[in-house]
C-alpha positions as CSV (number, residue, x, y, z in Angstrom):
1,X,0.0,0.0,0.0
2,X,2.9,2.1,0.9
3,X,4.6,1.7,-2.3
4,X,1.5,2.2,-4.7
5,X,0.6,5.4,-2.7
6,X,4.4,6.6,-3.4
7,X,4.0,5.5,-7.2
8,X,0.3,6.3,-7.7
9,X,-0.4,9.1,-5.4
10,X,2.9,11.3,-5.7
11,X,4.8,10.1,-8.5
12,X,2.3,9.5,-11.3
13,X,1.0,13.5,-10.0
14,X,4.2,15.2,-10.5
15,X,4.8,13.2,-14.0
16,X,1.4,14.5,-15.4
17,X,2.6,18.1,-13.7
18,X,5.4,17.9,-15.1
19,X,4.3,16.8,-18.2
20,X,2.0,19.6,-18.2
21,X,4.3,22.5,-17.5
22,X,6.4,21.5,-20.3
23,X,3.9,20.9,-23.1
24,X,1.0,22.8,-22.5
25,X,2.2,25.8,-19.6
26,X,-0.5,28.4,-20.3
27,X,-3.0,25.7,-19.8
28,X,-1.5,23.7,-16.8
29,X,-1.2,27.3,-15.5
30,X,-5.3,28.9,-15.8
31,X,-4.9,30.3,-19.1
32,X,-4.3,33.2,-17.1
33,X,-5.1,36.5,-19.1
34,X,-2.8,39.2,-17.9
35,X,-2.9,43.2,-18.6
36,X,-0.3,45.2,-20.3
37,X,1.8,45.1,-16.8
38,X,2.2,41.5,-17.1
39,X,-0.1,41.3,-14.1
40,X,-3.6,38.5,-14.4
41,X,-6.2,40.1,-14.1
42,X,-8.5,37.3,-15.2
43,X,-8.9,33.4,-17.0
44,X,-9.6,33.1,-20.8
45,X,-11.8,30.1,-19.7
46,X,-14.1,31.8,-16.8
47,X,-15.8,35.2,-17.6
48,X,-16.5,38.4,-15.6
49,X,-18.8,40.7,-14.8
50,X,-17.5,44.5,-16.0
51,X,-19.8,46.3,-13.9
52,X,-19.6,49.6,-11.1
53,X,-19.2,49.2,-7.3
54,X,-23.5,49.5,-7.5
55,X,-23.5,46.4,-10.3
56,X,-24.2,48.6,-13.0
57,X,-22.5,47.9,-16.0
58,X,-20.0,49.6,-16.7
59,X,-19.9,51.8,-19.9
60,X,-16.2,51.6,-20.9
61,X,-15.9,48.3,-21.4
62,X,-17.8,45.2,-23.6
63,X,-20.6,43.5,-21.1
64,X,-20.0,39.7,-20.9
65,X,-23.2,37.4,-21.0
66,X,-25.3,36.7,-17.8
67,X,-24.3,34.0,-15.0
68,X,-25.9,31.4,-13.1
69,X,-23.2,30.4,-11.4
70,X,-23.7,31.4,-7.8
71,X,-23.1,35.4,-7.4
72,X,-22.2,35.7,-10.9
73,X,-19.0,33.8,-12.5
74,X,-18.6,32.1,-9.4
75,X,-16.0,29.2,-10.2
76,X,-16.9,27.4,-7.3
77,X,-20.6,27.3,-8.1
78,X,-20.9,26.4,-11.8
79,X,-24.1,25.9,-13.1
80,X,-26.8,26.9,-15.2
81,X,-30.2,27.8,-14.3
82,X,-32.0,24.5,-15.1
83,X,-34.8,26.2,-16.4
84,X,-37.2,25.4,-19.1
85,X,-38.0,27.6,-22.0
86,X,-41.2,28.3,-20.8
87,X,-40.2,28.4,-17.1
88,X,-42.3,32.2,-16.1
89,X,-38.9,33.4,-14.2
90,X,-36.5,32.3,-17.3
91,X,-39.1,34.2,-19.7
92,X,-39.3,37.6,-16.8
93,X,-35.6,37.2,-16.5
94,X,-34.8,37.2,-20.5
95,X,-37.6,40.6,-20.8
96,X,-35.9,42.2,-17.6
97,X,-32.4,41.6,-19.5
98,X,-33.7,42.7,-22.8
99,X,-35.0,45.9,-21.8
100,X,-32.0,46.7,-19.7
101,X,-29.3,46.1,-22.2
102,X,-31.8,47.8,-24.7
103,X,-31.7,50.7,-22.9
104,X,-27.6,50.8,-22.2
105,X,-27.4,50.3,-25.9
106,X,-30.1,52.3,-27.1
107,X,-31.8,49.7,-29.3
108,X,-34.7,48.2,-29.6
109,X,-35.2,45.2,-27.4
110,X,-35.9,42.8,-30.8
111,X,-32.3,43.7,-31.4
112,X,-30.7,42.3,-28.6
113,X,-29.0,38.6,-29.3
114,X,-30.1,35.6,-27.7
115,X,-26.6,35.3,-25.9
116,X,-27.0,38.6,-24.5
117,X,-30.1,37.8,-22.2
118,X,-29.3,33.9,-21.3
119,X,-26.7,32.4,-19.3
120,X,-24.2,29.7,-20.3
121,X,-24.8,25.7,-19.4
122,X,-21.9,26.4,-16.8
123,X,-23.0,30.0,-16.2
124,X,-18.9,30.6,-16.7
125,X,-18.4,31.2,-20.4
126,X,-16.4,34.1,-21.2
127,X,-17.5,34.3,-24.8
128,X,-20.7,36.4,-26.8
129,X,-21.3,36.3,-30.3
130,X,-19.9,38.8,-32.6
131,X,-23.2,39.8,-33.2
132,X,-23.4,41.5,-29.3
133,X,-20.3,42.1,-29.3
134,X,-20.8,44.5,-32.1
135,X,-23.9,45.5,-30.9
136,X,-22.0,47.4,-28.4
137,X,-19.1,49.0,-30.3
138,X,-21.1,52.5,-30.1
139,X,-21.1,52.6,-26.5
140,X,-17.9,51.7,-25.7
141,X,-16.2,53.9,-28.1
142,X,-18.2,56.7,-27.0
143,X,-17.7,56.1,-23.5
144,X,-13.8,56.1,-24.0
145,X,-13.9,59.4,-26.3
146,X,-12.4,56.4,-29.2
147,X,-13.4,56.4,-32.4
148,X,-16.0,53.7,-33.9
149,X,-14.2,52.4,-36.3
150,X,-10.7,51.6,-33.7
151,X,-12.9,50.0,-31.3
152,X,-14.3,47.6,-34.3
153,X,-11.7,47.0,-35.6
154,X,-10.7,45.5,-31.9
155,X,-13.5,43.6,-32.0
156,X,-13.4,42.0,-35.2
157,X,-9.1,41.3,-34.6
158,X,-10.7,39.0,-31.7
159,X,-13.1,37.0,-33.1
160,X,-12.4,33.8,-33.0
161,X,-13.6,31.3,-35.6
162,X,-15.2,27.8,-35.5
163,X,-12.8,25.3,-34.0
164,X,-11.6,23.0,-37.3
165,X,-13.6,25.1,-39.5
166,X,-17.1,23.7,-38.5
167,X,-16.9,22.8,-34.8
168,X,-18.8,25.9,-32.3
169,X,-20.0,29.3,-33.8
170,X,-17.7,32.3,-34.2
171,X,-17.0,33.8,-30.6
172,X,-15.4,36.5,-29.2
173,X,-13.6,36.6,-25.7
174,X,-14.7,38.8,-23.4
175,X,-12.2,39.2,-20.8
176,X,-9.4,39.3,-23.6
177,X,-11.2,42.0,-25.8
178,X,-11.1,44.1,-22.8
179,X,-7.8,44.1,-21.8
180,X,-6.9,45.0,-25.4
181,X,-9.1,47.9,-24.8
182,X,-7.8,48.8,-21.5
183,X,-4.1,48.3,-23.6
184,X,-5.2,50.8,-25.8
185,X,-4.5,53.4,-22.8
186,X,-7.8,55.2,-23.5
């Protein structure tokens, strides 16, 4: 017993760590996402809310999709909201969100994506479709006194395409886009 803990327990765990930190480091590391200072500031695998000290949004920077996971991208609580399509707080929660990001983005509420108003199977994803993530290109640009076509261009240089060509739909990173604005020093 002593010996298979030894083997199994220690040494097979620091072979796969080691193994790991020599082929795939940023992985076996968080995919940590770190700012212009070389300091993290957040995962490329968990999102984040971009919002005021009150939990309002936060004008300056691209709004990720909503979370189910506990608080809000809460690692330790990740989950989705297990709700039907026809569930009456799912359908108050999706109007409540569409009128709300209507408003921040001055749109009608038909305009507003689907990804904008309903919350990831894990409640963690830090992606939105292009689609709402140009949706908000005026507001952001305005609120950092950029221009429109800098802070698309932003956008569009972080899409990210289907995985092999067909796997997934064209995403965009959240977390990442946003420290590419913040980089921007504007």
């Amino acid at each position: 017993m002593l010996v298979f803990t030894l083997v199994l327990g220690v040494g097979y765990t620091l072979l796969v760590t080691g193994i790991g930190q020599l082929a795939l480091p940023w992985q076996a590391n968080g995919s940590l996402v770190r700012n212009a200072g070389g300091d993290p500031v957040g995962s490329a695998l968990i999102g984040q809310s971009f919002t005021d000290a009150s939990g309002a949004a936060d004008p300056q920077y691209f709004q990720s999709r909503p979370s189910a996971a506990g608080d809000g991208y809460d690692g330790g609580a990740s989950s989705g909201s297990n709700w039907g399509p026809e569930n009456p707080d799912l359908v108050s929660a999706i109007e409540e969100r569409k009128a709300a990001i209507a408003g921040l983005e001055g749109i009608e509420p038909s305009e507003v994506p689907a990804d904008a108003v309903t919350a990831s199977g894990s409640g963690l994803d830090p992606h939105i479709s292009p689609a709402y993530a140009l949706l908000q290109v005026p507001r952001v640009a305005e609120a950092r006194g950029l221009d429109e076509s800098e802070v698309r261009a932003l956008v569009e240089a972080h899409i990210q395409q289907r995985d092999l060509g067909y796997l997934g739909e064209p995403r965009v990173n959240v977390v990442e886009l946003n420290v590419a604005l913040d980089a921007l020093g504007r």
